[in-house]
C-alpha positions as CSV (number, residue, x, y, z in Angstrom):
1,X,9.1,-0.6,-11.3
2,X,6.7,-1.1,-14.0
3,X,4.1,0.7,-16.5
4,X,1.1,-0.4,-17.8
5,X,0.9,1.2,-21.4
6,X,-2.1,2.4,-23.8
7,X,-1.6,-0.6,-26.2
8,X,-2.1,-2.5,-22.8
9,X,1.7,-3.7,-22.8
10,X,3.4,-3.5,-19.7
11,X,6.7,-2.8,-19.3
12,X,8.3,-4.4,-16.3
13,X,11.8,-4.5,-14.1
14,X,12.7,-8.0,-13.8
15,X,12.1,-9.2,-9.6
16,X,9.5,-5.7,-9.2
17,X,6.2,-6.1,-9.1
18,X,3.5,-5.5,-11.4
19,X,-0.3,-4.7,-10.8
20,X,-3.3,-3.4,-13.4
21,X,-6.6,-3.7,-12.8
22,X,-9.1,-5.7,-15.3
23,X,-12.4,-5.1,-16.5
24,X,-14.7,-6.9,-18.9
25,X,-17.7,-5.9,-21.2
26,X,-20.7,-8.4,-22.1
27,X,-22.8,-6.6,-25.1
28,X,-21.6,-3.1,-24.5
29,X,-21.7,-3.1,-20.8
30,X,-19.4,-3.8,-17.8
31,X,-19.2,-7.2,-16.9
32,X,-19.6,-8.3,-13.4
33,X,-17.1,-10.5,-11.9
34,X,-18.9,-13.5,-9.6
35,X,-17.9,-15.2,-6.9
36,X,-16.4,-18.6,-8.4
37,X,-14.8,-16.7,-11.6
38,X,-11.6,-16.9,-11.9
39,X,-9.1,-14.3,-13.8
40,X,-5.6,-16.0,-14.6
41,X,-2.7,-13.9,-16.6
42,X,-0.2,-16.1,-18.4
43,X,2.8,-14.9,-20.0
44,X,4.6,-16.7,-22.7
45,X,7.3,-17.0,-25.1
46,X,6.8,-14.8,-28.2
47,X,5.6,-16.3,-31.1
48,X,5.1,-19.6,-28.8
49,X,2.0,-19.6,-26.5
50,X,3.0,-23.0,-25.4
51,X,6.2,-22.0,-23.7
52,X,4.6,-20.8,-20.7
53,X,6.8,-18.8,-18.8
54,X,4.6,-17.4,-15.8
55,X,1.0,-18.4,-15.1
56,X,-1.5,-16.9,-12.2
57,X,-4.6,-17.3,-11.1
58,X,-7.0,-15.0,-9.4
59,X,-10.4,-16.1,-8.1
60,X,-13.4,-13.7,-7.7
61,X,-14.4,-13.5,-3.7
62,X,-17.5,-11.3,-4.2
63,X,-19.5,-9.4,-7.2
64,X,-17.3,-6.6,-8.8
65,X,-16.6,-5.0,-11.9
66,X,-12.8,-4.8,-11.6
67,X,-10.3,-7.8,-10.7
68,X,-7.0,-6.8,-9.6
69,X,-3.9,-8.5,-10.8
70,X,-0.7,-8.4,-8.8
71,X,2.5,-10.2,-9.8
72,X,5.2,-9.9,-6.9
73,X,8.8,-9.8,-7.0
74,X,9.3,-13.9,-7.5
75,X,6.4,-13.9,-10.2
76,X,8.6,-11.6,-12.1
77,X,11.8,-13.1,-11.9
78,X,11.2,-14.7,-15.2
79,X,14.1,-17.3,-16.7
80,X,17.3,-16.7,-16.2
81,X,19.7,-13.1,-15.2
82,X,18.9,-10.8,-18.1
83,X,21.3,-8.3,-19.6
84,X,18.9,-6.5,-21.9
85,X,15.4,-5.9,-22.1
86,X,13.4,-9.3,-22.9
87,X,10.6,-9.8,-25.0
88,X,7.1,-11.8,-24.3
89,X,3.5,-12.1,-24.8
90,X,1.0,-12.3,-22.5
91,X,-3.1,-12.6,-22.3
92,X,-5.5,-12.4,-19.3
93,X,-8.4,-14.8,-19.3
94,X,-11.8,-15.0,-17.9
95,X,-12.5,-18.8,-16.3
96,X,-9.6,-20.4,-17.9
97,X,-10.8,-24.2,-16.8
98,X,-14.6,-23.7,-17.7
99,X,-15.6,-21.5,-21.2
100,X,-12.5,-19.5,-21.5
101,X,-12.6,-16.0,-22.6
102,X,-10.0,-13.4,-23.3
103,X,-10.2,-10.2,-22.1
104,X,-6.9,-9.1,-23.1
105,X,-5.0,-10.7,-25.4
106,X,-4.2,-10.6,-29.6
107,X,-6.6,-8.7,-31.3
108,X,-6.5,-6.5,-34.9
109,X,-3.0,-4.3,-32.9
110,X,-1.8,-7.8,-32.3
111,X,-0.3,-9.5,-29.5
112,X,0.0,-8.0,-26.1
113,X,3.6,-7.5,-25.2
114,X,5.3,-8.4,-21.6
115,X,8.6,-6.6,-21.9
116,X,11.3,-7.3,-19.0
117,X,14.1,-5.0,-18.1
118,X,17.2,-6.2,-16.5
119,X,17.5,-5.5,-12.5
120,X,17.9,-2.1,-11.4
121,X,17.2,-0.3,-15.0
122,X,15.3,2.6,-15.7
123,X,11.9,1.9,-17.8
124,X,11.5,4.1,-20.4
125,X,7.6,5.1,-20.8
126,X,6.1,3.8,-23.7
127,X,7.6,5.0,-27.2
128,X,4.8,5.8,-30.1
129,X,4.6,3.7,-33.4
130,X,7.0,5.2,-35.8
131,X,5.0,6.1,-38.2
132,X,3.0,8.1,-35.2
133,X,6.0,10.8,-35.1
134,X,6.5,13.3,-37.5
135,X,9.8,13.4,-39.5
136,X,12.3,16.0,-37.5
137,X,15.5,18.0,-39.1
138,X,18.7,16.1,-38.8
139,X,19.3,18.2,-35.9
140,X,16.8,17.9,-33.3
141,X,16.5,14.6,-34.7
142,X,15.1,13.2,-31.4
143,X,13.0,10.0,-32.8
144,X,16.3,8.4,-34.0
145,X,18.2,9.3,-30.9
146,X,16.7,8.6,-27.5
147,X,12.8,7.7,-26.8
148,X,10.3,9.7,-26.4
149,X,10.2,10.4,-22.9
150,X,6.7,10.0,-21.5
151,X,3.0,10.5,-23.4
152,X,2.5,14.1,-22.8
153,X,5.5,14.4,-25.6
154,X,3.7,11.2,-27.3
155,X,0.4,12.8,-27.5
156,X,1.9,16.4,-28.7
157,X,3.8,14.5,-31.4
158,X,0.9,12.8,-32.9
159,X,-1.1,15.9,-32.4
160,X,0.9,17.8,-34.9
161,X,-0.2,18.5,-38.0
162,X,1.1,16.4,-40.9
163,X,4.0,18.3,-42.5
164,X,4.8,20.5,-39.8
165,X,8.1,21.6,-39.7
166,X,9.8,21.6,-35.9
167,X,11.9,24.5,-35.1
168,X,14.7,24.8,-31.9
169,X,11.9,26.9,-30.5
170,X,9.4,24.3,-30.6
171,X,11.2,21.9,-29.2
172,X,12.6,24.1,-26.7
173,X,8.9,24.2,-25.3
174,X,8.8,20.6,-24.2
175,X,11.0,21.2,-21.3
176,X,10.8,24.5,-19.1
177,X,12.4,25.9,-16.0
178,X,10.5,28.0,-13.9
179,X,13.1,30.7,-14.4
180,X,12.0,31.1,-17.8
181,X,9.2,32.8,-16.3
182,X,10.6,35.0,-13.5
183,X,11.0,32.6,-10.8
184,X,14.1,33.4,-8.7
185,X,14.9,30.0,-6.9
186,X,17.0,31.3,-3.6
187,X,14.3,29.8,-1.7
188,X,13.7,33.7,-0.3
189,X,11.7,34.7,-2.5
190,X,8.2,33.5,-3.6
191,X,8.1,31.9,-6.7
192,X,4.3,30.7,-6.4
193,X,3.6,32.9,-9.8
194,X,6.5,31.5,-11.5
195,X,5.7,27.8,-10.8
196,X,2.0,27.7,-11.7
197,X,2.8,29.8,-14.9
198,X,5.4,26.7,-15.7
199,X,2.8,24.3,-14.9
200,X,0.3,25.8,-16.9
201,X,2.6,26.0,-20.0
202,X,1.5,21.7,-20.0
203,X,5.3,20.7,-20.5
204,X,8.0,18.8,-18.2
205,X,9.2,21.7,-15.6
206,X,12.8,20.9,-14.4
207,X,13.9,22.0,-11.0
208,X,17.6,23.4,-10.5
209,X,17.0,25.8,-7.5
210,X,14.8,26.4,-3.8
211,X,12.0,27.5,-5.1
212,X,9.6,29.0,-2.3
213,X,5.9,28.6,-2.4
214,X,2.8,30.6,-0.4
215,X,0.1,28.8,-1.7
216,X,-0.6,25.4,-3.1
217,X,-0.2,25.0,-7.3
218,X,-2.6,23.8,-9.4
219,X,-2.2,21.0,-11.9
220,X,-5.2,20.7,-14.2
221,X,-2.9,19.7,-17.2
222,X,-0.8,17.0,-18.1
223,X,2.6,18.0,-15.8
224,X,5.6,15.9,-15.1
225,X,8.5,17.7,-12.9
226,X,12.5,16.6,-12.2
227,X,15.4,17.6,-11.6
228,X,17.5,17.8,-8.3
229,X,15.4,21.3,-6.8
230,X,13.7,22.1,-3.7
231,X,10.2,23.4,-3.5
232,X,10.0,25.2,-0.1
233,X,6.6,25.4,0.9
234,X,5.9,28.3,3.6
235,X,4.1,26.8,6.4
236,X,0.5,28.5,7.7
237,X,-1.9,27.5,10.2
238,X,-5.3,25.5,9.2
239,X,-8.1,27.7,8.4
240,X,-11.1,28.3,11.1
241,X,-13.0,25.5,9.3
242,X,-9.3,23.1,10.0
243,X,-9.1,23.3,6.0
244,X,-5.6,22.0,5.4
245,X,-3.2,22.7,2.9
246,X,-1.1,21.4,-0.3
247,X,2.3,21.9,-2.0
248,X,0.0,20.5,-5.0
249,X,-3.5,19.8,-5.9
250,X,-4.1,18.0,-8.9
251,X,-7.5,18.0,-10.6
252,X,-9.9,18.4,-13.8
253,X,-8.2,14.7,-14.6
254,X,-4.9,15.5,-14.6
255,X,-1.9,13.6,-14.3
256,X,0.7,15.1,-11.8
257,X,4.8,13.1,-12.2
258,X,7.1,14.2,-9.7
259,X,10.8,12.6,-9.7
260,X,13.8,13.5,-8.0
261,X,12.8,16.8,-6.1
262,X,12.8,17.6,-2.8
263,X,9.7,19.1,-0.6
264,X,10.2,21.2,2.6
265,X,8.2,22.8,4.7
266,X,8.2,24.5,8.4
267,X,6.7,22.5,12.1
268,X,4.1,24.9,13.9
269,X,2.7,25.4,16.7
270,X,-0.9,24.6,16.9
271,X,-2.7,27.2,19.2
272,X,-6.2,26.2,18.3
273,X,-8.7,23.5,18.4
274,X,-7.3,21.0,15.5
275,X,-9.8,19.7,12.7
276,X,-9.4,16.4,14.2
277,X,-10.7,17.5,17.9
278,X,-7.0,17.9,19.6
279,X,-7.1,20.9,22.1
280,X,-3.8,21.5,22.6
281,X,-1.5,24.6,22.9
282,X,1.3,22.6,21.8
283,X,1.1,20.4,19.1
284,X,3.4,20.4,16.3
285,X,2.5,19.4,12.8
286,X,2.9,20.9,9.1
287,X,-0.6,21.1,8.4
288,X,0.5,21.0,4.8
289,X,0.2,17.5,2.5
290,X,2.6,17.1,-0.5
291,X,-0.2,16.3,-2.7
292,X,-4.3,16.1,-3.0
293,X,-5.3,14.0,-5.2
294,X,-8.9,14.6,-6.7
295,X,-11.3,12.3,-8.3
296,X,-10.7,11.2,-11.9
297,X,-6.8,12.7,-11.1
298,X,-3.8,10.7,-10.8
299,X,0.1,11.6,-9.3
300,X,3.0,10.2,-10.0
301,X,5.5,10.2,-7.6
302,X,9.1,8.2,-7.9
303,X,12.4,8.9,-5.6
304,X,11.7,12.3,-3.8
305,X,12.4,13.6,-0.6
306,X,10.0,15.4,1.8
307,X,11.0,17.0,5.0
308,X,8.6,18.1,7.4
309,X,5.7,17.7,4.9
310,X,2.6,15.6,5.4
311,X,2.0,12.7,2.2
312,X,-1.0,12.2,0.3
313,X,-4.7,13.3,0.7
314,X,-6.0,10.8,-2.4
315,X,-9.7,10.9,-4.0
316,X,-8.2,9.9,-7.5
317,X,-5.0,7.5,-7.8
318,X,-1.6,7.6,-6.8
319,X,1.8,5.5,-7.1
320,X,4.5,6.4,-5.3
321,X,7.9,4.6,-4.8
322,X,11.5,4.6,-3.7
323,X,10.9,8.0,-1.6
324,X,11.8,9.1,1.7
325,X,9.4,11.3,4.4
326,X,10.4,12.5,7.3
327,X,8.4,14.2,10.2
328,X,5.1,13.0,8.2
329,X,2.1,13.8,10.1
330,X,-0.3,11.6,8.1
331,X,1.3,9.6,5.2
332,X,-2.0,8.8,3.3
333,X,-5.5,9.8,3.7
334,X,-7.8,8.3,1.4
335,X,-10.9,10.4,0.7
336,X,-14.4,8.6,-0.1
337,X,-15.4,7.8,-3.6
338,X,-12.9,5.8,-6.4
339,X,-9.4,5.8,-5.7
340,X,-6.6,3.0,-5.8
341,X,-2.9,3.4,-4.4
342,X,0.0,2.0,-4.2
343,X,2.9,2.6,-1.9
344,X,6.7,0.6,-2.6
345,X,10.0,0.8,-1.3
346,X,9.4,4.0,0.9
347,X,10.9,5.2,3.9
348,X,8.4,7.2,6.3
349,X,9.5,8.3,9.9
350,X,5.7,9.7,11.2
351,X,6.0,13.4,12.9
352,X,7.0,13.0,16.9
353,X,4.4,15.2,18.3
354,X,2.5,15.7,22.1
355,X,0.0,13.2,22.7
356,X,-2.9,15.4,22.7
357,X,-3.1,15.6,18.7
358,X,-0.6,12.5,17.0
359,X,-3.5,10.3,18.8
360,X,-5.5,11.5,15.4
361,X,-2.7,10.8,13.6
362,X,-2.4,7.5,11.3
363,X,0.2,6.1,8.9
364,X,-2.9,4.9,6.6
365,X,-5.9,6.2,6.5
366,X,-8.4,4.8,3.8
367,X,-12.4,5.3,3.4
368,X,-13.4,3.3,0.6
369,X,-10.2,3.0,-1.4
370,X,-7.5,0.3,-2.3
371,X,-4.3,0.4,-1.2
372,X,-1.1,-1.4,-2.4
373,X,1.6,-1.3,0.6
374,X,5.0,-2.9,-0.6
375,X,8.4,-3.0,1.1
376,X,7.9,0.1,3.5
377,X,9.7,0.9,6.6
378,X,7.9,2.9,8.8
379,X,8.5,4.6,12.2
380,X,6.0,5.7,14.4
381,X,7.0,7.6,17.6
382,X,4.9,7.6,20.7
383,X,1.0,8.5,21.4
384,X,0.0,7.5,18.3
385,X,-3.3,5.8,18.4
386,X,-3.2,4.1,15.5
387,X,-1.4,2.6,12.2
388,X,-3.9,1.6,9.5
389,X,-7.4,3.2,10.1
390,X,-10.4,3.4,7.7
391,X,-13.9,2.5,6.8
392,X,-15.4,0.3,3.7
393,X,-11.6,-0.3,2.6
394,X,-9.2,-2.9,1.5
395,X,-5.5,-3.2,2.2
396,X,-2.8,-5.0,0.8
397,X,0.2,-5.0,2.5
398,X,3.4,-7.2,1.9
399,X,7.4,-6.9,3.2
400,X,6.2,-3.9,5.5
401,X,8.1,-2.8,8.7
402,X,6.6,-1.2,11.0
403,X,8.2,-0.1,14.2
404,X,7.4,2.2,17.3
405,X,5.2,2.8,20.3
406,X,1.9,3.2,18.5
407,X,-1.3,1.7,20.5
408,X,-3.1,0.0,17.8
409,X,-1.9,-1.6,14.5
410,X,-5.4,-2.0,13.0
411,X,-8.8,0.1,13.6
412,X,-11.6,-0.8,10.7
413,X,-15.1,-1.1,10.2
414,X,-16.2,-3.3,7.7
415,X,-12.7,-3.2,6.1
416,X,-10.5,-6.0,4.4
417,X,-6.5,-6.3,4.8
418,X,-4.3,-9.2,4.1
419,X,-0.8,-9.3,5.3
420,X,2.2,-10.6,4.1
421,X,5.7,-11.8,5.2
422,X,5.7,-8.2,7.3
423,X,6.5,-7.3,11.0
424,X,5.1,-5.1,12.8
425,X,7.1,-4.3,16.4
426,X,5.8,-1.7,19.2
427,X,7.0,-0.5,22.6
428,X,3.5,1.0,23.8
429,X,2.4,-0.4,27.5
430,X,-1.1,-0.5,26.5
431,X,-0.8,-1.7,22.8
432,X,-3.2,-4.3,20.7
433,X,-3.3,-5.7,17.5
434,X,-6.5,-4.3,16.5
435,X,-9.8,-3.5,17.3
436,X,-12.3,-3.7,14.5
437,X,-15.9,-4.6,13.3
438,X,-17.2,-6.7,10.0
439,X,-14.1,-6.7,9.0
440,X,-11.9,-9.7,7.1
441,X,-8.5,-9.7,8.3
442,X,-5.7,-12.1,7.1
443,X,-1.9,-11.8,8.2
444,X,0.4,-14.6,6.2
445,X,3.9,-15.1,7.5
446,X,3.8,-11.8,9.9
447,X,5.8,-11.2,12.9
448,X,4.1,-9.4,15.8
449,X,6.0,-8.3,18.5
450,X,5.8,-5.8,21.7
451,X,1.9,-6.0,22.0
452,X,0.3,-6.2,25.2
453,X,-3.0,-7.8,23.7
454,X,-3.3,-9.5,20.8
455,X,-7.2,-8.1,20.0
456,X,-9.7,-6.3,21.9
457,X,-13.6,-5.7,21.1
458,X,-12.9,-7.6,17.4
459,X,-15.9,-8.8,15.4
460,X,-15.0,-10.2,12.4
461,X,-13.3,-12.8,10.2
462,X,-9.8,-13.2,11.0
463,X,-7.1,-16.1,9.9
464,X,-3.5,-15.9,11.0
465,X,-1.1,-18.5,8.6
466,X,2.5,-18.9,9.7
467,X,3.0,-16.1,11.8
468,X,5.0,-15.2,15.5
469,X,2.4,-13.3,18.2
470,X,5.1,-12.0,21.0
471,X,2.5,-10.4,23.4
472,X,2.2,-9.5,27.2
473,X,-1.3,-10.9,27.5
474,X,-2.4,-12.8,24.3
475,X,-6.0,-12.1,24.3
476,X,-7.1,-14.1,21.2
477,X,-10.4,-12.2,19.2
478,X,-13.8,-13.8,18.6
479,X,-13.9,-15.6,15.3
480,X,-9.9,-16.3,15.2
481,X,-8.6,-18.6,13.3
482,X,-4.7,-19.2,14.0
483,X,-3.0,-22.1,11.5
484,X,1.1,-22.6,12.6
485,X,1.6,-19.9,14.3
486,X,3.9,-19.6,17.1
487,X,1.9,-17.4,20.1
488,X,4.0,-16.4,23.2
489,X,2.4,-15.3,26.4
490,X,4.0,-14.9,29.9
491,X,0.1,-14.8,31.3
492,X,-2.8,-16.6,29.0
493,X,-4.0,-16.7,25.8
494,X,-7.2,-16.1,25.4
495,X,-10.1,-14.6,28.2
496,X,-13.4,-13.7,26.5
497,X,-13.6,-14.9,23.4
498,X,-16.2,-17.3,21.1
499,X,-16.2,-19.4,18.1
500,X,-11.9,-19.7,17.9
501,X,-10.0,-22.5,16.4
502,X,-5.8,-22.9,16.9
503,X,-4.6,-25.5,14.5
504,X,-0.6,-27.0,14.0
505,X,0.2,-24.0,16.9
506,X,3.1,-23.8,19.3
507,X,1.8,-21.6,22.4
508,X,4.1,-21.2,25.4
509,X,2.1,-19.4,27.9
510,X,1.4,-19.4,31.8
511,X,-2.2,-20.8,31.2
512,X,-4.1,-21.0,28.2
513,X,-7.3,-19.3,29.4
514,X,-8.8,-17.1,31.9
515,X,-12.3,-16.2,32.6
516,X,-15.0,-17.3,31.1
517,X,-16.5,-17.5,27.3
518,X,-19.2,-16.7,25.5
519,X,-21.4,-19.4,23.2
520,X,-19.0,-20.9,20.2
521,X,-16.7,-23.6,21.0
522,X,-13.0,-23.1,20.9
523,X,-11.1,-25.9,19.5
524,X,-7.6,-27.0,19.6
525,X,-6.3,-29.3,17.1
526,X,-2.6,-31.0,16.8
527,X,-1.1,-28.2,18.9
528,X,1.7,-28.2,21.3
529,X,1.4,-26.4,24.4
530,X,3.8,-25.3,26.9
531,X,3.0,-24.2,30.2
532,X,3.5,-24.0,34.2
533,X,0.2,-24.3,35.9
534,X,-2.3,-26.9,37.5
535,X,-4.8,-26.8,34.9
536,X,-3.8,-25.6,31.3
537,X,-7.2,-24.3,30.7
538,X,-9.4,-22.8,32.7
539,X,-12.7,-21.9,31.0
540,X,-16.4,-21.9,33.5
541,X,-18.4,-21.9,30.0
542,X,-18.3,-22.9,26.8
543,X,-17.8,-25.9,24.3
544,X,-14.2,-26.9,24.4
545,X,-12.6,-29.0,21.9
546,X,-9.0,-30.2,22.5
547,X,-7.7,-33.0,20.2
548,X,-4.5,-34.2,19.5
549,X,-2.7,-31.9,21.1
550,X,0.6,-31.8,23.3
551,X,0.5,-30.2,26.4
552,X,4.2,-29.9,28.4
553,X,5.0,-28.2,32.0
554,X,1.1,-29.7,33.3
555,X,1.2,-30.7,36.9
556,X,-2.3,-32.7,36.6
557,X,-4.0,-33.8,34.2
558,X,-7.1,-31.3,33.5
559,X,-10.9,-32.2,33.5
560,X,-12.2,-31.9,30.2
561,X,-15.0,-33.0,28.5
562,X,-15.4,-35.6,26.7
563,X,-14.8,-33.6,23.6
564,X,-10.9,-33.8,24.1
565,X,-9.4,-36.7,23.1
566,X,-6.2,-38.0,22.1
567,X,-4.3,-35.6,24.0
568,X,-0.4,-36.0,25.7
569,X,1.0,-34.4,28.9
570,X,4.0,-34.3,30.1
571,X,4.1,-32.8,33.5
572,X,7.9,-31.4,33.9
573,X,8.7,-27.9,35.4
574,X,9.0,-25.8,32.1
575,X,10.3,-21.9,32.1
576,X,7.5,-19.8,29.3
């Protein structure tokens, strides 16, 4: 858990990670980030930039005005076991080994504070300068006797005028229920008025009941709800036009916190063409998405529980963490325009549906966004078509699990993801790794497992670094690039395919190719190959490199050309 404050100091759990993103100006204007720059953070001991403590680079991959920063879990497991919160400093540079400039770091508010909280603690947001909050009675003395709890309450402090006395009243305002204006909470009847009065009042709302909803609330202010209620949000079919529908849509630049609540809703039946072309008569879904997020909004969301609820329709931003979903039809759709996300620590188990509509159904999907994917396990039942979808989009995803009987793991055009240390395991007959176009793919340290091809129809740059392929028939995509990987077929590797290089591999498999090629060469290099057939590769066309390689279970030695050197076989009978 972390939070990224005004004064630009961030606040961090030791071992969590920690993202911001970072702009520059050059006289007045936004600076834009070229291929070649490079953006490192460095955090250090305070008072003592010497004693280097953490230290990351970031290069620049194509023209942009923003450069995120991401510190994972080992980046922030900083010295030793800490039993109280932990002071540092830290800077960001611009092009650290050529010119250095600093884009944040000490200026006339001073130096830029990196404060660590021991393992498992709470963060409190940031607290204001003392001499930013006025002076309270001895009674409600809350300055002296717990923080100020978030910067709604920061900004209404330092909004008050200078000698204002508080009264109980005043104070009492800062934290409402929505039974202090008429709501009921049985979770009978509907408390839609009562809510959106409590959200317009700008303060924190806490929950302590089932509140039932008809409608979706509104947050255009400021609004941060808690407690351990329920919002119950009646379920209704899509409109004629397949409008869907919200528990909350947050807008006009608002930022929307939920923590600790619960959100229900009901399954319907679908008697009616979907928005997303499924004619069916019996599809189930909700229809309803906890939250829309629209441009220049943000949400909030940390430890809930949703039930029959869709996630996130996103045009602005969005962080959610340590939070459970079950029966989610679509966990994040990311609308065109700006919009960053992040998703940790979450369990999601997707809606089980007919097959007619959860084929239109995705755990992700983006359309022009970034999205942050860290620690989340995630069950997809049958018939759905595919996990991450999206167009003009980038994907980070790292310690994911994601397992079910979905068809496809990856459907982009002209996207970017890069992988790591995640699995991702299916049971579907006719299953693939992705298909995609202009896209640039990279999986580091991933498990795949279940597929029954590896790609199919794939244009594009794709790298796979340290990673187990369990397939049925490994069909390896055009421009692949596979560095020690482990790739397990019981048929071939790789049919139709062009310009594809395994280095440093182990691939047991009946034959390594079948078919035919197109143009580029495929190379092999330092690779050991086990296998149980006359020829290990069978290819009519194509360059073929194979160098250095080790080939085991070959009964004959192949005819190559003369482009394949250096190689061993061993023919013994092998089981793949």
């Amino acid at each position: 858990m972390f939070v990224v404050n005004d004064d630009n100091s961030i606040y961090a759990t030791r071992g969590d990670i920690v993202f911001f993103t970072v702009t520059a100006e050059d006289e007045g204007k936004n600076y834009k980030f070229q291929p070649g720059d490079v953006v490192r953070i460095k955090v250090y001991g305070k008072k003592d930039a010497e004693a280097v403590v953490l230290q990351k680079d970031f290069p620049v991959m194509e023209v942009t005005e923003k450069v995120e920063i991401f510190l994972s879990e080992e980046d922030t497991k900083i010295g030793e076991v800490i039993s109280k919160p932990k002071d540092y400093w830290y800077e960001v540079e611009l092009n650290p080994y050529d010119n250095p400039q600093t884009i944040i770091g000490y200026d006339e508010d001073g130096a830029k504070v990196f404060k660590l909280f021991p393992e498992g603690d709470d963060i409190p947001a940031f607290v204001p300068k003392p001499e930013d909050i006025p002076i309270v009675d001895e009674e409600l003395d809350l300055a002296s006797t717990r923080p100020v709890q978030n910067q709604a309450i920061a900004r209404a402090f330092r909004n008050l005028e200078d000698g204002y006395e508080r009264t109980h009243a005043a104070v009492a305002e800062l934290h409402v229920t929505p039974q202090m204006y008429g709501a009921i909470g049985d979770g009978v009847a509907d408390d839609t008025e009562a809510l959106q009065t409590a959200i317009n009042s700008g303060h924190f709302v806490q929950l302590n009941g089932i509140y039932r909803t008809t409608s979706w609330l509104v947050v255009s202010t400021d609004t941060y709800f808690f407690g351990d209620g329920v919002i119950y949000r009646e379920a209704k079919n899509a409109d004629e036009d397949g409008n869907e529908d919200y528990v909350f849509r947050v807008t006009d630049g608002a930022t929307l916190t939920l923590r600790d609540i619960t959100l229900k809703s009901d399954l319907l039946y679908m008697p009616y063409e979907y928005p997303r072309n499924a004619n069916t008569t019996e599809a189930k879904t909700s229809n309803i998405f906890a939250v829309k997020v629209e441009q220049n909004a943000a949400a909030v969301v940390d430890n809930i529980k949703c039930k029959n609820v869709g996630g996130f329709a996103v045009w602005g931003k969005i962080n959610v963490s340590n939070s459970c979903f079950d029966n989610c039809d679509m966990f994040l759709f990311a609308g065109s325009g700006s919009h960053d996300m992040r998703v940790d620590s979450c369990e999601i188990s997707m809606l089980e549906t007919e097959a007619d509509i959860s084929k239109y159904y995705h755990y992700i999907y983006n359309n022009g966004g970034t999205i942050y994917l860290n620690g989340n396990r995630v069950k997809i039942p049958s018939y759905y078509h595919s996990v991450y979808q999206g167009d003009s989009s980038t994907v980070f995803s790292n310690g994911e699990y994601i397992e079910g009987e979905y068809d496809m793991l990856v459907n982009f055009l002209s996207a970017t993801m890069t992988a790591i240390n995640s699995t991702y395991k299916t049971a579907s007959a006719k299953s693939c790794i992705g298909r995609y176009e202009s896209v640039n793919l990279r999986f580091t340290g991933c498990v795949f497992s279940g597929f029954n091809y590896m790609m199919v129809d794939s244009y594009g740059r794709l790298v796979f670094e340290e990673c187990v392929l369990e397939g049925t028939a490994a069909f390896l995509p055009r421009d692949g690039k596979f560095y020690k990987c482990i790739i397990t077929s019981p048929s071939f590797v790789f049919a139709t395919v062009s310009k594809l290089l395994l280095c440093d591999c182990i691939i047991k498999c009946k034959y390594l190719g079948n078919g035919r090629a197109e143009d580029e060469e495929i190379k092999l290099m330092d690779c050991k190959v086990y296998c149980d057939t006359q020829d290990a590769v069978y290819v009519s066309t194509a360059p073929l490199v194979i160098c250095g390689c080790s080939f085991y279970g070959v009964r004959g030695t192949p005819s190559w050309p003369d482009a394949c050197v250096n190689n061993t076989f061993v023919t013994t009978t092998i089981e793949v």
